[in-house]
N, C-alpha and C positions, 0 to 999 in steps of 0.2 A: 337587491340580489335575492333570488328564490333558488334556492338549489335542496336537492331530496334529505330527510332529515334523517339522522343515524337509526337504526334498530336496536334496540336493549333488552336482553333476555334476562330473567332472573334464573339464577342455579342453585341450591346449596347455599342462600343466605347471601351470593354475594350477585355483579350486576357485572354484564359483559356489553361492552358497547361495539357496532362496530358501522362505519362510514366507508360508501363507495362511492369512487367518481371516475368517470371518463375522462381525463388527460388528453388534449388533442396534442400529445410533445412524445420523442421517443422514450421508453423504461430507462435509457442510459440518463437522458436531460433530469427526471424525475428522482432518480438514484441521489445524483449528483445534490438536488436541493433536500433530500432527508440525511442524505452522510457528509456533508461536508459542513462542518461546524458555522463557517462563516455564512453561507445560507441557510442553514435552518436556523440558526438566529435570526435572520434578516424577515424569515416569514412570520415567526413564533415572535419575534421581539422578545429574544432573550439571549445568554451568552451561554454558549456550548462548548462543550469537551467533549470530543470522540477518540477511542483507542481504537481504531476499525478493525477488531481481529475477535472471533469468538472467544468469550474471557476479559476481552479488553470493557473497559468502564464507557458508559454512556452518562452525561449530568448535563442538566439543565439548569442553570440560575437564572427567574425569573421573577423580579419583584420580590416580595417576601418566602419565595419556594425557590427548593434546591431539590429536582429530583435526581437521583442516581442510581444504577443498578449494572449489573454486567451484561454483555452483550451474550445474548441464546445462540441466535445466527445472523450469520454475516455471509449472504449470497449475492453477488456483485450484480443489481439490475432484477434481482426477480426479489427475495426477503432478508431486511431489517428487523430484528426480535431483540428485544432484551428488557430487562426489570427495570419497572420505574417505580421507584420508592423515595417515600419522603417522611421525614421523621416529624413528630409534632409539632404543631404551632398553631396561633390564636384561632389561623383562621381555616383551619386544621386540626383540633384537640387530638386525631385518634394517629396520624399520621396517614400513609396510603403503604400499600404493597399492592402492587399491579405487574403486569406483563404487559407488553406492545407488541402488536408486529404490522410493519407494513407490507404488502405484499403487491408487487409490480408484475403486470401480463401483459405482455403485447397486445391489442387489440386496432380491428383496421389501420389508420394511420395514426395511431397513437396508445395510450395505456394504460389499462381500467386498475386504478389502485383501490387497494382494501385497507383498512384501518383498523385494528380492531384491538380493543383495552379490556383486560380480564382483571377479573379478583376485587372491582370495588366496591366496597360497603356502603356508597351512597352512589348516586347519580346529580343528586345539589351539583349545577359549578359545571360539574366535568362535561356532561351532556350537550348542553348550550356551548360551552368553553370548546369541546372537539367542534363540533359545526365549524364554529369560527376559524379555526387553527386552520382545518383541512380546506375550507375555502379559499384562506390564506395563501397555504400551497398551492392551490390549481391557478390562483393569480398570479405569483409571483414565477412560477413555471411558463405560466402562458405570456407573460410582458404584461400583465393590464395592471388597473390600480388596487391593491388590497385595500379591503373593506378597513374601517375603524373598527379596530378592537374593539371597545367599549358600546360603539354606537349598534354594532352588528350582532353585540353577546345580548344589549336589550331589544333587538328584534326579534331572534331567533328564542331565547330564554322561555315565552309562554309555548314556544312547542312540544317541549320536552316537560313531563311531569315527575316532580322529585320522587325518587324512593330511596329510602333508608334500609341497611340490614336492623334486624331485629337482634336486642341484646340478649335473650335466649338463644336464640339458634346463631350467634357467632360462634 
């Protein structure tokens, strides 16, 4: 599978990612697999809670991460926003605090979605980890077969080069 690799800006000590893909399926079909719990498990392989109302809690359990944060905005078919935080663990010492939003456009017969994760102090993990997640998405929206987790985080991983925030300027 060869699809375009995310962009990663550094700001202010911290790393903002963010992934586009053309969707050949309506904003509605594509809505449907980032807000509906039992689908965005199904692509992400992991177990979701959604409160679907701006305020309302977003959480992710996956393996040894629980992320959760409140939802920013909630626009039916155009954007998905809210905090994704994760408190510390092994394989995680500092924890995360981030922002998501997805963001759905119509385009010809189908829907250019944008991805984009603010405020991380590293790119380790998350960089290769999106790739995989978002490609996820466009298969499991499109009917075809999603990539292996694992097999597809060590393909895509030498594309992406780690950066760390600096522990002065956090």
């Amino acid at each position: 599978m060869s699809t375009p690799t995310g962009n990663i800006t550094i700001t202010n000590n911290r790393a903002t990612m963010e992934f586009s893909r053309f969707i050949p399926a309506a904003p509605e079909k594509v809505w449907r697999a980032i807000t509906d719990p039992q689908a965005f498990g199904a692509w992400y392989n992991a177990t979701v809670e959604i409160d679907p109302q701006v305020g309302g809690t977003f959480t992710v359990h996956s393996g040894p991460f629980d992320w959760t944060g409140p939802i920013l905005n909630w626009e039916p078919n155009h954007l998905f926003k809210y905090e994704h935080n994760h408190a510390a663990v092994t394989e995680m010492p500092e924890g995360a605090s981030t922002v998501v939003s997805w963001t759905l456009a119509p385009k010809d017969d189908g829907t250019e979605m944008t991805f984009v994760q603010s405020g991380l102090s590293s790119t380790g993990g998350f960089a290769p980890g999106t790739h995989v997640v978002v490609d996820r998405l466009v298969a499991y929206v499109t009917g075809q077969e999603m990539p292996d987790f694992g097999a597809y985080y060590t393909e895509v991983e030498p594309l992406y080069e780690v950066w760390n925030a600096t522990k002065e300027n956090a």
